[in-house]
Biopython code that builds the backbone (N, CA, C, O; Angstrom):
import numpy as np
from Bio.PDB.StructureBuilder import StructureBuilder

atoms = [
    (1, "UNK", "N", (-20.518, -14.002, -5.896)),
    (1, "UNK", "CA", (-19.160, -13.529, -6.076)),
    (1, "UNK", "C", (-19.117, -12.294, -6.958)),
    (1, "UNK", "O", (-18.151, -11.532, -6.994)),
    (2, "UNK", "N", (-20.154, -12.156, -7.620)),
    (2, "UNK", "CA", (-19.972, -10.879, -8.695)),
    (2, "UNK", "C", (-20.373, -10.016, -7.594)),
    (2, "UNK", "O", (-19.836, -8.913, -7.701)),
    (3, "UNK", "N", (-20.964, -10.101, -6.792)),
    (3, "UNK", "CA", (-21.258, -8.155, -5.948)),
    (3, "UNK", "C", (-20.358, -7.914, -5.509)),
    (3, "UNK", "O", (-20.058, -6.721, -5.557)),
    (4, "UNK", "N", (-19.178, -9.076, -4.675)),
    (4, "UNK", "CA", (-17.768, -8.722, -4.237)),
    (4, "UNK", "C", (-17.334, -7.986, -5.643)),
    (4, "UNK", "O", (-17.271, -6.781, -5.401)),
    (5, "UNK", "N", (-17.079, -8.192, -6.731)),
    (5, "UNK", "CA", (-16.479, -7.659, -7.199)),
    (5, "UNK", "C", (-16.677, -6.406, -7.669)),
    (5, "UNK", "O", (-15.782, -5.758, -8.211)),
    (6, "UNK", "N", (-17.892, -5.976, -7.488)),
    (6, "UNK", "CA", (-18.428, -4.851, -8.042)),
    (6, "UNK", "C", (-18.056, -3.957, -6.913)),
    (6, "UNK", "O", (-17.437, -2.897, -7.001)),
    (7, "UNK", "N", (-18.590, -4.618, -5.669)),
    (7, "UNK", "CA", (-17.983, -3.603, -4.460)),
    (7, "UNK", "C", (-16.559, -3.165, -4.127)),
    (7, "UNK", "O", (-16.330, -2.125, -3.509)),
    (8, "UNK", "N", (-15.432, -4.154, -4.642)),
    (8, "UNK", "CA", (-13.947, -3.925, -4.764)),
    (8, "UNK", "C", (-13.550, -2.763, -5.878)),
    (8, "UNK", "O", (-12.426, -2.264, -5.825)),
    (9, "UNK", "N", (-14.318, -2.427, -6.695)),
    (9, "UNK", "CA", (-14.352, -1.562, -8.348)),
    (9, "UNK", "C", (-14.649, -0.362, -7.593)),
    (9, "UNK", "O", (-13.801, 0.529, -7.637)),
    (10, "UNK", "N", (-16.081, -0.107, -6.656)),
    (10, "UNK", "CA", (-16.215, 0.947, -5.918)),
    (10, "UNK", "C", (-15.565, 1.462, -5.034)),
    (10, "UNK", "O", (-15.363, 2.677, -5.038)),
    (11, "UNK", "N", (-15.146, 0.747, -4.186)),
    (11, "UNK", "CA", (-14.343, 0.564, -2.941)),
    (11, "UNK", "C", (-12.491, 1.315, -3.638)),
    (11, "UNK", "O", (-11.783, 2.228, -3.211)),
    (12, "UNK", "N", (-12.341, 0.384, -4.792)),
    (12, "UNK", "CA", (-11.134, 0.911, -5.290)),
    (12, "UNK", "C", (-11.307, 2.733, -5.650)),
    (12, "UNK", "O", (-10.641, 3.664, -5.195)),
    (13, "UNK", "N", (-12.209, 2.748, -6.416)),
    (13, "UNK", "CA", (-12.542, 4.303, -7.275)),
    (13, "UNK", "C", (-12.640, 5.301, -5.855)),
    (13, "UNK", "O", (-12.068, 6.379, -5.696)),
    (14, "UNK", "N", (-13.353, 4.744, -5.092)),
    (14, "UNK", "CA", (-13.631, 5.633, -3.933)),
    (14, "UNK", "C", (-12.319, 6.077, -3.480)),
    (14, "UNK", "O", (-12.271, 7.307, -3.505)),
    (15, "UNK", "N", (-11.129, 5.489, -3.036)),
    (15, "UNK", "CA", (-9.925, 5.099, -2.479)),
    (15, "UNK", "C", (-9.551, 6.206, -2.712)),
    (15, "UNK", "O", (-9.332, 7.264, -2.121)),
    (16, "UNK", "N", (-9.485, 5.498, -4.350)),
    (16, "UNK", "CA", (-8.851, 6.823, -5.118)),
    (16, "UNK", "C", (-9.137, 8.098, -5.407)),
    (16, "UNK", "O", (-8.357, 9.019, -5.165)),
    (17, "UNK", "N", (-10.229, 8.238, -5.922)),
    (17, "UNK", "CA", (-10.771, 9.843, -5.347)),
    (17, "UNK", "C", (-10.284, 10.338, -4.011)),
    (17, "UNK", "O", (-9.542, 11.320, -4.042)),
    (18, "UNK", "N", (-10.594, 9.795, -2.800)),
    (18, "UNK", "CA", (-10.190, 10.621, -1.663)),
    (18, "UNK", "C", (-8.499, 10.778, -1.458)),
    (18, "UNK", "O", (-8.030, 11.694, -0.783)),
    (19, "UNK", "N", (-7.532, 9.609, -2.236)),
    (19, "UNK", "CA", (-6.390, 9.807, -2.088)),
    (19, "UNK", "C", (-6.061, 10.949, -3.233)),
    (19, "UNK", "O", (-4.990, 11.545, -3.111)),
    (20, "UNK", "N", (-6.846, 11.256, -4.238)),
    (20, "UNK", "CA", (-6.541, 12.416, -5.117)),
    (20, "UNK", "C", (-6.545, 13.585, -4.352)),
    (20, "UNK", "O", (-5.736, 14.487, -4.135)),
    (21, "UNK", "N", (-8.309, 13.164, -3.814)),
    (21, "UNK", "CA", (-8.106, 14.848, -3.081)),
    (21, "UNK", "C", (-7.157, 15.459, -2.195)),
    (21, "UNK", "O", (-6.633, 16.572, -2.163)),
    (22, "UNK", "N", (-7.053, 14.094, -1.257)),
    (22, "UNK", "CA", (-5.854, 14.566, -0.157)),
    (22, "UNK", "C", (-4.584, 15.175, -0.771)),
    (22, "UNK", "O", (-3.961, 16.156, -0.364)),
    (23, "UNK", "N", (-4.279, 14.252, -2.027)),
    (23, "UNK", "CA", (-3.239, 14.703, -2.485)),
    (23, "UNK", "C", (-3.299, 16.217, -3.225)),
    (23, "UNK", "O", (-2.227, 16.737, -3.535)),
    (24, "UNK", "N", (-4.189, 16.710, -3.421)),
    (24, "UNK", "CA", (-4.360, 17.773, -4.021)),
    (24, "UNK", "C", (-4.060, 18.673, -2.913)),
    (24, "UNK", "O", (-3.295, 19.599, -3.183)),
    (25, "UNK", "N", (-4.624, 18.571, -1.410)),
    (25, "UNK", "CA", (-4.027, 19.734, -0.652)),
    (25, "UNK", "C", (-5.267, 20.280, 0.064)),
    (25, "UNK", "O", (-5.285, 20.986, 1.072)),
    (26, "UNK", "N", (-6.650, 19.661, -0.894)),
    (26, "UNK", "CA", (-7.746, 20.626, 0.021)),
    (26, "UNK", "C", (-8.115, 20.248, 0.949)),
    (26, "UNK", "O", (-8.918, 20.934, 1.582)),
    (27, "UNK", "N", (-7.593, 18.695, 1.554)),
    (27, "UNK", "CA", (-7.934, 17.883, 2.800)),
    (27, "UNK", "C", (-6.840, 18.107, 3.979)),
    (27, "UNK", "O", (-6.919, 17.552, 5.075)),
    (28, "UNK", "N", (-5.844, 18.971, 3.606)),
    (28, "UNK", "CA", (-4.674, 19.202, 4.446)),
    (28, "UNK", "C", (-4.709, 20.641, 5.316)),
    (28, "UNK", "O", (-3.656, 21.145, 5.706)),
    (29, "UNK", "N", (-5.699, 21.107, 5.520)),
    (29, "UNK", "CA", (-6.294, 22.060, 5.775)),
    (29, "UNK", "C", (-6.604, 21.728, 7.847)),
    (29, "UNK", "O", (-5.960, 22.234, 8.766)),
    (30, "UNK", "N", (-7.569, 20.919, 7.928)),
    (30, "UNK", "CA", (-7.844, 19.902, 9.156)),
    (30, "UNK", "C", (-7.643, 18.467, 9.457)),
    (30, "UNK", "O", (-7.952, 17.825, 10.462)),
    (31, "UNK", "N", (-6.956, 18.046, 8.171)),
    (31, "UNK", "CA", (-6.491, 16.559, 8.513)),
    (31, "UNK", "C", (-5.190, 16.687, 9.194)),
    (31, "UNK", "O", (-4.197, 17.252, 8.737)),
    (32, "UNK", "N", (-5.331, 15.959, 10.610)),
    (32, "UNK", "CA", (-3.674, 15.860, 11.108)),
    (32, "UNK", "C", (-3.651, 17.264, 12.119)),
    (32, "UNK", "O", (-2.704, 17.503, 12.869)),
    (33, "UNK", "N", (-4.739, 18.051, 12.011)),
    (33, "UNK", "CA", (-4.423, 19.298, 13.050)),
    (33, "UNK", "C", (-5.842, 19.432, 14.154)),
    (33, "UNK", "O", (-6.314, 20.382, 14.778)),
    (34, "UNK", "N", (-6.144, 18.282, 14.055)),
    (34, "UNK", "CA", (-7.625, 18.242, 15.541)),
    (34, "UNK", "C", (-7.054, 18.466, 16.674)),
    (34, "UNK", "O", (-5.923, 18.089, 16.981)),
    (35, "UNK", "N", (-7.948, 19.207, 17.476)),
    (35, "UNK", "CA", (-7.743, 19.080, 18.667)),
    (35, "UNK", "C", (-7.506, 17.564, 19.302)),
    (35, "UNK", "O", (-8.250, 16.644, 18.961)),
    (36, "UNK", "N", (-6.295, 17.338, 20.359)),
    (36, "UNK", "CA", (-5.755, 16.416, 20.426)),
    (36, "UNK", "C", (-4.957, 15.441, 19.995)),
    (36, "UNK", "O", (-4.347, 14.602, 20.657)),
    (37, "UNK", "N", (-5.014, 15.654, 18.489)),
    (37, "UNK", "CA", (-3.542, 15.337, 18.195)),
    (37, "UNK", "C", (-2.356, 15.973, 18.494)),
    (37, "UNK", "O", (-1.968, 17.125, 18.303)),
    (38, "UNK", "N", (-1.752, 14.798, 19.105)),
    (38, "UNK", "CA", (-0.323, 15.316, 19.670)),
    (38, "UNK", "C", (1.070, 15.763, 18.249)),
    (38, "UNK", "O", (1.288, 15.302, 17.129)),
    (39, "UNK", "N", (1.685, 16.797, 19.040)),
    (39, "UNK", "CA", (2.141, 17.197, 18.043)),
    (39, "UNK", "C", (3.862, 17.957, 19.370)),
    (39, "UNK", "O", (4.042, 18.740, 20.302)),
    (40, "UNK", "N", (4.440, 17.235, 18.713)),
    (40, "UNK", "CA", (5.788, 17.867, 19.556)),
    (40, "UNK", "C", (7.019, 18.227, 19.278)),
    (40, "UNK", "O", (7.659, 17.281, 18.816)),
    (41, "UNK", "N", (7.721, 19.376, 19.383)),
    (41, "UNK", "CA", (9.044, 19.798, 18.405)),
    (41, "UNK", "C", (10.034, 19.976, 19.670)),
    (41, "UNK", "O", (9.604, 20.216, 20.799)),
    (42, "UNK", "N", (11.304, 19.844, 19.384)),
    (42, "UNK", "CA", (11.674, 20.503, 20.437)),
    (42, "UNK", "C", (13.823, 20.490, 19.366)),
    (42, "UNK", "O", (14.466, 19.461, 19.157)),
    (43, "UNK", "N", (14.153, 21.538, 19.087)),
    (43, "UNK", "CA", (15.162, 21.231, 18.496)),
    (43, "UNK", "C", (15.418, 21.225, 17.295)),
    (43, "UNK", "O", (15.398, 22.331, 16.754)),
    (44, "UNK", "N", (15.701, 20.196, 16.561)),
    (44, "UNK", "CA", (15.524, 18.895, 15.275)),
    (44, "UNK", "C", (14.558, 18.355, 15.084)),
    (44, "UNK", "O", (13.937, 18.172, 14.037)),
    (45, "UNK", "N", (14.304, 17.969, 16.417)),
    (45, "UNK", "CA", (13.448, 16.563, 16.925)),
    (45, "UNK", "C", (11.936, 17.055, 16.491)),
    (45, "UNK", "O", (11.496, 18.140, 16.871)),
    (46, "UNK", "N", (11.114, 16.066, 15.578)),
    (46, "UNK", "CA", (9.633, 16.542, 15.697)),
    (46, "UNK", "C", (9.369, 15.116, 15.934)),
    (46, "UNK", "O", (10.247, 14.261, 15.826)),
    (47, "UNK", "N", (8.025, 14.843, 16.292)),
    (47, "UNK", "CA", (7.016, 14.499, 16.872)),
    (47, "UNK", "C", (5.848, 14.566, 16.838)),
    (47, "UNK", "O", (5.213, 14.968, 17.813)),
    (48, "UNK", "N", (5.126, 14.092, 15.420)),
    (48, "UNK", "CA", (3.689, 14.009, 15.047)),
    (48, "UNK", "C", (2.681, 12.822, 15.710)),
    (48, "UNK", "O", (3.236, 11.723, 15.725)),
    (49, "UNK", "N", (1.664, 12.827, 16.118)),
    (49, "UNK", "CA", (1.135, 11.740, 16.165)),
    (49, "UNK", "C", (-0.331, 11.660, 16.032)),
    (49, "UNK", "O", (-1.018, 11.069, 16.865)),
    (50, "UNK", "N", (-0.855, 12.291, 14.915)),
    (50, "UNK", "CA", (-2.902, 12.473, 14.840)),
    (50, "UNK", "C", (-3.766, 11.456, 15.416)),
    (50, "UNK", "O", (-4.612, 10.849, 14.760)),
    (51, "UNK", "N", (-3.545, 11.283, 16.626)),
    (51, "UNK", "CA", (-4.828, 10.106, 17.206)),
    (51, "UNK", "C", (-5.947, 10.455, 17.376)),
    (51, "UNK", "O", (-6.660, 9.465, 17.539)),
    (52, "UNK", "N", (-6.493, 11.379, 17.425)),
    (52, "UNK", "CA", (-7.902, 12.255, 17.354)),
    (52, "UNK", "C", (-8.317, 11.832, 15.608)),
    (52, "UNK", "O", (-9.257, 11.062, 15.409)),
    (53, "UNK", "N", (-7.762, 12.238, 14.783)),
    (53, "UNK", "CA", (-7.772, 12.019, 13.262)),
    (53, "UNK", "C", (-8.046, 10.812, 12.999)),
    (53, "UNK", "O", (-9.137, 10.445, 12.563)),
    (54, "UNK", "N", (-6.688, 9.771, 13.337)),
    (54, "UNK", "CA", (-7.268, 8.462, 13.400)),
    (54, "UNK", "C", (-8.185, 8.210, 13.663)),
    (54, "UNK", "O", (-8.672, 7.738, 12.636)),
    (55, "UNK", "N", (-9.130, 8.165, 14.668)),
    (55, "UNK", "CA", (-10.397, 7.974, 15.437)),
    (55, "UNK", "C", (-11.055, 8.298, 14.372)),
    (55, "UNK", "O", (-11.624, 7.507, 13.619)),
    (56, "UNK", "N", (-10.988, 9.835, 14.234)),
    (56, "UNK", "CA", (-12.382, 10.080, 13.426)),
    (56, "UNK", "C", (-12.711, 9.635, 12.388)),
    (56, "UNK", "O", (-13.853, 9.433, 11.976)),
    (57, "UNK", "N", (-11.027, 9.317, 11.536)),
    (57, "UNK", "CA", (-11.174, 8.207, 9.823)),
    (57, "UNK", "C", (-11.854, 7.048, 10.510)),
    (57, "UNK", "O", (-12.935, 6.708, 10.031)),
    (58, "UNK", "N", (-11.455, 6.473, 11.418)),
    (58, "UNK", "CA", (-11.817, 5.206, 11.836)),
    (58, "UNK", "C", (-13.542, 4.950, 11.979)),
    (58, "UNK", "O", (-14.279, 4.105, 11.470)),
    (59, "UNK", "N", (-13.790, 6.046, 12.876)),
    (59, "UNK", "CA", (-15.098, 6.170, 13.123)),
    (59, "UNK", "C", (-15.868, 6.023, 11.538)),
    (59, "UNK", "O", (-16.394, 5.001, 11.098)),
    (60, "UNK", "N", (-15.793, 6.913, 11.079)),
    (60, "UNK", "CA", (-16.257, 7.319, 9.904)),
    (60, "UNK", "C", (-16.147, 6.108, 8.859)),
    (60, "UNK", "O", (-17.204, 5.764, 8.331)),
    (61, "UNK", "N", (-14.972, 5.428, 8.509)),
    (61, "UNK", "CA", (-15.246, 4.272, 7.774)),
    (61, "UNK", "C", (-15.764, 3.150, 8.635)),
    (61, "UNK", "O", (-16.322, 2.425, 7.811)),
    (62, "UNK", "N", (-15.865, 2.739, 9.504)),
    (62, "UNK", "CA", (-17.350, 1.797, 10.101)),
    (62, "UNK", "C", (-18.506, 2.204, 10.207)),
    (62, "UNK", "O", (-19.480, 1.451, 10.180)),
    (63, "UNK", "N", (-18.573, 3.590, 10.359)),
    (63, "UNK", "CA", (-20.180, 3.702, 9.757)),
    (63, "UNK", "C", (-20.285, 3.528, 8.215)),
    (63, "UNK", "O", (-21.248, 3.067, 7.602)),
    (64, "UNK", "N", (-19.409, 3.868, 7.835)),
    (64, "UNK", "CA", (-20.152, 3.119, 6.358)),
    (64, "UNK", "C", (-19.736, 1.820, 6.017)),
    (64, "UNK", "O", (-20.160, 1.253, 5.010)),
    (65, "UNK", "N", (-18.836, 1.255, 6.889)),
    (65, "UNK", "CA", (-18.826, -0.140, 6.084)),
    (65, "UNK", "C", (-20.471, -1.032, 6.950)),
    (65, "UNK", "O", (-21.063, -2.068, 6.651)),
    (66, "UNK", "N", (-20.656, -0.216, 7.830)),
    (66, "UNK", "CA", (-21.825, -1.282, 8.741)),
    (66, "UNK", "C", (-23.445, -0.993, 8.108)),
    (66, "UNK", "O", (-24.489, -1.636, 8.219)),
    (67, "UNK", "N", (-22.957, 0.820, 7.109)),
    (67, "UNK", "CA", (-24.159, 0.687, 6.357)),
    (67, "UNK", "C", (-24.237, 0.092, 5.171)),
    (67, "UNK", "O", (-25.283, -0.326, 4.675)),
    (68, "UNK", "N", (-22.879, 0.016, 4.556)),
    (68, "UNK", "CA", (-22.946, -1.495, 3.442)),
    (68, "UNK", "C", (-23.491, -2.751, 3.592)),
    (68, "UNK", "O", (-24.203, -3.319, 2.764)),
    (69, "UNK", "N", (-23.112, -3.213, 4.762)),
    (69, "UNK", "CA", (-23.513, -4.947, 5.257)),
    (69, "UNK", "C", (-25.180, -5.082, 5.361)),
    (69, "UNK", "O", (-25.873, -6.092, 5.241)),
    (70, "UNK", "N", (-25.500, -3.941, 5.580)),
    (70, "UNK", "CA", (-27.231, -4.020, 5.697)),
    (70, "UNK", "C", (-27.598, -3.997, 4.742)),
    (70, "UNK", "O", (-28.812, -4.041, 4.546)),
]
sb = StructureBuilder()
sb.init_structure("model")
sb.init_model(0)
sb.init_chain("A")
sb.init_seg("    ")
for serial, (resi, resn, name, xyz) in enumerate(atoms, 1):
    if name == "N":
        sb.init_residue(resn, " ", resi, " ")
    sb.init_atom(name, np.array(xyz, "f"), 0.0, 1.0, " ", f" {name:<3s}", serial, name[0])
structure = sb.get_structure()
């Protein structure tokens, strides 16, 4: 039970670092503007939807959670 917790301490710090950075602005650059994310205005009306982005966060945190488990 103590490595869970050590890994939740990392897992947390990590979080947070990348939610700093994002929040800082230097991750807003290509996050949310990949090719294939849909993106639609017409009016008023907008219409975001980063599914390319998704994927790739997605992708990207199962490779490392599957290189943790090993």
């Amino acid at each position: 039970m103590n490595d869970m917790g050590k890994f939740l301490v990392v897992a947390g710090l990590l979080l947070a670092a990348i939610g700093a950075w994002l929040w800082s602005g230097m991750g807003s650059g290509w996050l949310g503007r990949l090719p294939g994310d849909i993106n639609y205005t017409k009016g008023n009306f907008g219409f975001h939807f980063p599914i390319v982005t998704c994927l790739v966060i997605s992708a990207v945190l199962t490779l490392i959670f599957w290189l943790l488990r090993r």
